[in-house]
TIZAMAR-514948 format. One record per atom (N, C-alpha, C): residue in one letter; x, y, z; atom name. Coordinates in nm, 2 decimals, m for minus. Layout:
+--------+--------+--------+--------+-------+
! residu !      x !      y !      z ! atome !
+--------+--------+--------+--------+-------+
!      A !      X !      Y !      Z !    CA !
...
+--------+--------+--------+--------+-------+
This chain:
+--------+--------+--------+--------+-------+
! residu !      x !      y !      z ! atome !
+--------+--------+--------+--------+-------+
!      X !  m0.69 !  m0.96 !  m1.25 !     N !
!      X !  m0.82 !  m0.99 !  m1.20 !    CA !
!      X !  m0.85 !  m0.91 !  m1.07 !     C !
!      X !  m1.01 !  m0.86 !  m1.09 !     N !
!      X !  m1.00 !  m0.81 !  m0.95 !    CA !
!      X !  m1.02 !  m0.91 !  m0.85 !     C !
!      X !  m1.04 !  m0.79 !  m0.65 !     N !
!      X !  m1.04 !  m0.93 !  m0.57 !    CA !
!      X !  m1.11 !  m0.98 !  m0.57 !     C !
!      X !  m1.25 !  m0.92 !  m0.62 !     N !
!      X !  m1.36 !  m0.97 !  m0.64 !    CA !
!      X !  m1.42 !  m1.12 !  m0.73 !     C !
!      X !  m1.33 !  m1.10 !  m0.84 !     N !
!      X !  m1.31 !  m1.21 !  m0.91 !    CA !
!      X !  m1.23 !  m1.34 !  m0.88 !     C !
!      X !  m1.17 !  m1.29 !  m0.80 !     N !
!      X !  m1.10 !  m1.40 !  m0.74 !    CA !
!      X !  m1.13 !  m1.45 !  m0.65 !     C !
!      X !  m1.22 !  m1.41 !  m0.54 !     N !
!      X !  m1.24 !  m1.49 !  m0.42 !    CA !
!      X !  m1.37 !  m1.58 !  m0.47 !     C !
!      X !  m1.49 !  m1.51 !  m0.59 !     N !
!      X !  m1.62 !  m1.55 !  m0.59 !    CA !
!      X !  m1.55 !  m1.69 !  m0.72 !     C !
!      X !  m1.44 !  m1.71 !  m0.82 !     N !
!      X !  m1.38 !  m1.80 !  m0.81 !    CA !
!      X !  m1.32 !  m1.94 !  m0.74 !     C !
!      X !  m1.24 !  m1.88 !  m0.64 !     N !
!      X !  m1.21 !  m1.99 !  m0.60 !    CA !
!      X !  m1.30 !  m2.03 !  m0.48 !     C !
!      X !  m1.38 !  m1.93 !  m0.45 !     N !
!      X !  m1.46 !  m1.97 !  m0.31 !    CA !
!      X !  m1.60 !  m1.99 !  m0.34 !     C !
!      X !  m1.61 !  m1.97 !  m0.46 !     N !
!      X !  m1.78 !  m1.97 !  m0.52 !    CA !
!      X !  m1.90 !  m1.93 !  m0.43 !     C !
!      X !  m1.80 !  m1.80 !  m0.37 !     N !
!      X !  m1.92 !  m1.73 !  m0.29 !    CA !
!      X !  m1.93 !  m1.55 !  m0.33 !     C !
!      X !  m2.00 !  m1.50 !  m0.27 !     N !
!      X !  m2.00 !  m1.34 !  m0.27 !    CA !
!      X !  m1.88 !  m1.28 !  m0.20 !     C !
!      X !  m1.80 !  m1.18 !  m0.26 !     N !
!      X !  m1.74 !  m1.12 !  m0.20 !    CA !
!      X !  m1.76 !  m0.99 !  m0.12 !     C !
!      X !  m1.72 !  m1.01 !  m0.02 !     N !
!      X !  m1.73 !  m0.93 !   0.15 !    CA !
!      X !  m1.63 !  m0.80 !   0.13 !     C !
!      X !  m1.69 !  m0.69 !   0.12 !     N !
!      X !  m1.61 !  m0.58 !   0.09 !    CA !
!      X !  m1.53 !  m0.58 !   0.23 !     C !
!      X !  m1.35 !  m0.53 !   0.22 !     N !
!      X !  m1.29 !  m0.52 !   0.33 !    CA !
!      X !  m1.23 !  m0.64 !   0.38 !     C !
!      X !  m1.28 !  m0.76 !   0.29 !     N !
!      X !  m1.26 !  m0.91 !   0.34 !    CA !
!      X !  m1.10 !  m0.91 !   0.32 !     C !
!      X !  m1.00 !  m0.93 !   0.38 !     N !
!      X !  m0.88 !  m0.96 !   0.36 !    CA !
!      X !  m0.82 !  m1.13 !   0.33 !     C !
!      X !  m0.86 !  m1.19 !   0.28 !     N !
!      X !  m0.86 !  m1.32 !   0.25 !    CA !
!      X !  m0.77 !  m1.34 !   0.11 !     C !
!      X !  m0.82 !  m1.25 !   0.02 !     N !
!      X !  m0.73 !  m1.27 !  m0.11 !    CA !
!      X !  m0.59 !  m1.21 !  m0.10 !     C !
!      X !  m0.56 !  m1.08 !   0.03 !     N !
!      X !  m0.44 !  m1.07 !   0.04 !    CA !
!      X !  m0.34 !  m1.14 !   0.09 !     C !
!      X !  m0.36 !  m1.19 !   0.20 !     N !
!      X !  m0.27 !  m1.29 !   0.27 !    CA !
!      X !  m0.32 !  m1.37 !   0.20 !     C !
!      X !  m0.37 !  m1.47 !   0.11 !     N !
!      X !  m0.34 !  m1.58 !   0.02 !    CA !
!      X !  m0.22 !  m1.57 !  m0.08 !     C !
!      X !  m0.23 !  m1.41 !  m0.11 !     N !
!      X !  m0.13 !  m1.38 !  m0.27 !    CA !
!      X !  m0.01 !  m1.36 !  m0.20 !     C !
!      X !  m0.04 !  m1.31 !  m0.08 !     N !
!      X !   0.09 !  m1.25 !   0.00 !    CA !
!      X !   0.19 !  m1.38 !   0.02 !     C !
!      X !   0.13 !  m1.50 !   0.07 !     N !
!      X !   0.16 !  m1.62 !   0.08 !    CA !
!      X !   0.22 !  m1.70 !  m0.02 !     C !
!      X !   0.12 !  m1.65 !  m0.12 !     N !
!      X !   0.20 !  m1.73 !  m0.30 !    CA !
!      X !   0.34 !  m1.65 !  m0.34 !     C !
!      X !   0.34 !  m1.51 !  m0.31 !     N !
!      X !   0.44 !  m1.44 !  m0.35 !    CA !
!      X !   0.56 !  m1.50 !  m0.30 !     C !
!      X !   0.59 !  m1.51 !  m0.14 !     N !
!      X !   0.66 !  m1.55 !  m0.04 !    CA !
!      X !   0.72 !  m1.66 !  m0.10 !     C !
!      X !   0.65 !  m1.74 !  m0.16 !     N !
!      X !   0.69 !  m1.85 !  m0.19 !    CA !
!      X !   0.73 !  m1.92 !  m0.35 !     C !
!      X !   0.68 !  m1.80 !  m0.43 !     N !
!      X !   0.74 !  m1.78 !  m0.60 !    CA !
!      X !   0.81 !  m1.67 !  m0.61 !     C !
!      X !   0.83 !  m1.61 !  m0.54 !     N !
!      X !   0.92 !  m1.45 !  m0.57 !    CA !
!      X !   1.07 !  m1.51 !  m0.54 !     C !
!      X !   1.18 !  m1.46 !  m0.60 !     N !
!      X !   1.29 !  m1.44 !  m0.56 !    CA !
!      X !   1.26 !  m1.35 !  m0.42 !     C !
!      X !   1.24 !  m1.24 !  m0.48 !     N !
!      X !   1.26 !  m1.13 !  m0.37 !    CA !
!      X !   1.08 !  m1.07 !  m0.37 !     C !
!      X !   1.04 !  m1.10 !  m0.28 !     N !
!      X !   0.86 !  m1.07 !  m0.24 !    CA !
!      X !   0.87 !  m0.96 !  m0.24 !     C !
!      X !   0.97 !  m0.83 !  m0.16 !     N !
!      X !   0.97 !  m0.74 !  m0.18 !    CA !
!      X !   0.92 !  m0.64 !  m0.32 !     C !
!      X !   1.00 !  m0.71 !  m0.41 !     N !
!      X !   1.03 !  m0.65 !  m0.53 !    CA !
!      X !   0.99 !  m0.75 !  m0.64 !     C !
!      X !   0.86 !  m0.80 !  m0.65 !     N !
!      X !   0.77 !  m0.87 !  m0.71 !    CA !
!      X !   0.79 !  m0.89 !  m0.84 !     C !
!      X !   0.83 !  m0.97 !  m0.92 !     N !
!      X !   0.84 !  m0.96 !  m1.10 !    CA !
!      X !   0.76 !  m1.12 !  m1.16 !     C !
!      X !   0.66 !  m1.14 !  m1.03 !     N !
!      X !   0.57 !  m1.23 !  m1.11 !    CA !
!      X !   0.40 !  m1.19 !  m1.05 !     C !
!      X !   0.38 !  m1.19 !  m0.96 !     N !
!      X !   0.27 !  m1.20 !  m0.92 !    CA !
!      X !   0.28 !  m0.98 !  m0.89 !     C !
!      X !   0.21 !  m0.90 !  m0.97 !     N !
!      X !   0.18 !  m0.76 !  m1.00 !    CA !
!      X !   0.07 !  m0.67 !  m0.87 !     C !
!      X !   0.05 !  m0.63 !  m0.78 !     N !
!      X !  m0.06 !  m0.57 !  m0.69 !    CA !
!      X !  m0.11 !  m0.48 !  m0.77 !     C !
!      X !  m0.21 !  m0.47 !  m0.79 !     N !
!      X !  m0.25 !  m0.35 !  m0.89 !    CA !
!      X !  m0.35 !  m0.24 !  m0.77 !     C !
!      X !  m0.28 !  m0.19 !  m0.73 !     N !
!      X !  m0.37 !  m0.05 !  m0.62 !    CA !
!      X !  m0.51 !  m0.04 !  m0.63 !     C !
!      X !  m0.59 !  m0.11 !  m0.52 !     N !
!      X !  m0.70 !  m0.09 !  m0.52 !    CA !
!      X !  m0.81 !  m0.13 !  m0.63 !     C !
!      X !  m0.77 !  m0.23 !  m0.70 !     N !
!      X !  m0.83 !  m0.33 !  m0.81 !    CA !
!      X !  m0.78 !  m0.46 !  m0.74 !     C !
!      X !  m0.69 !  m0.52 !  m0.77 !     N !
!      X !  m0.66 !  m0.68 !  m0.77 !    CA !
!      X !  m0.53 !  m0.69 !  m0.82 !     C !
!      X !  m0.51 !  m0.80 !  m0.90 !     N !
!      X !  m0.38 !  m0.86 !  m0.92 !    CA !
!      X !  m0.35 !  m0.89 !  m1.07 !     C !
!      X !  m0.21 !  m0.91 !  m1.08 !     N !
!      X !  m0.23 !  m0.97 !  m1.21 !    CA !
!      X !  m0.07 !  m1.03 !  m1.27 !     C !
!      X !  m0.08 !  m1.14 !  m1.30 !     N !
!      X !   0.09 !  m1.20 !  m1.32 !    CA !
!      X !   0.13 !  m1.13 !  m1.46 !     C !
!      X !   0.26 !  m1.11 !  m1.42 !     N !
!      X !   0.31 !  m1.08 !  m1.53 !    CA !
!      X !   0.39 !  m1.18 !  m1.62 !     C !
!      X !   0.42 !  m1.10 !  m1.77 !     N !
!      X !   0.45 !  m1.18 !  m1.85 !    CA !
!      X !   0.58 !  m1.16 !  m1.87 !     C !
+--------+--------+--------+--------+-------+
């Protein structure tokens, strides 16, 4: 999903280009479902799009 889809989701508002809100949320979820946050093998960053869990 992009970030866009995901903030106008869970915040049922417009998304603010530059808005840093969905990163430090995911950053936060990682931290706390990753073995190793570093080296991600659930929650995917996709460069400059959004996110996306893997299977």
């Amino acid at each position: 999903m992009t970030k866009e889809q995901i903030y106008e989701a869970v915040w049922e508002e417009s998304y603010i280009e530059g808005d840093k809100t969905i990163m430090v949320h995911i950053r936060h979820i990682s931290q706390k479902l990753e073995i190793d946050p570093g080296n991600p093998a659930i929650i995917e960053t996709i460069r400059g799009l959004g996110y996306r869990v893997k299977s």
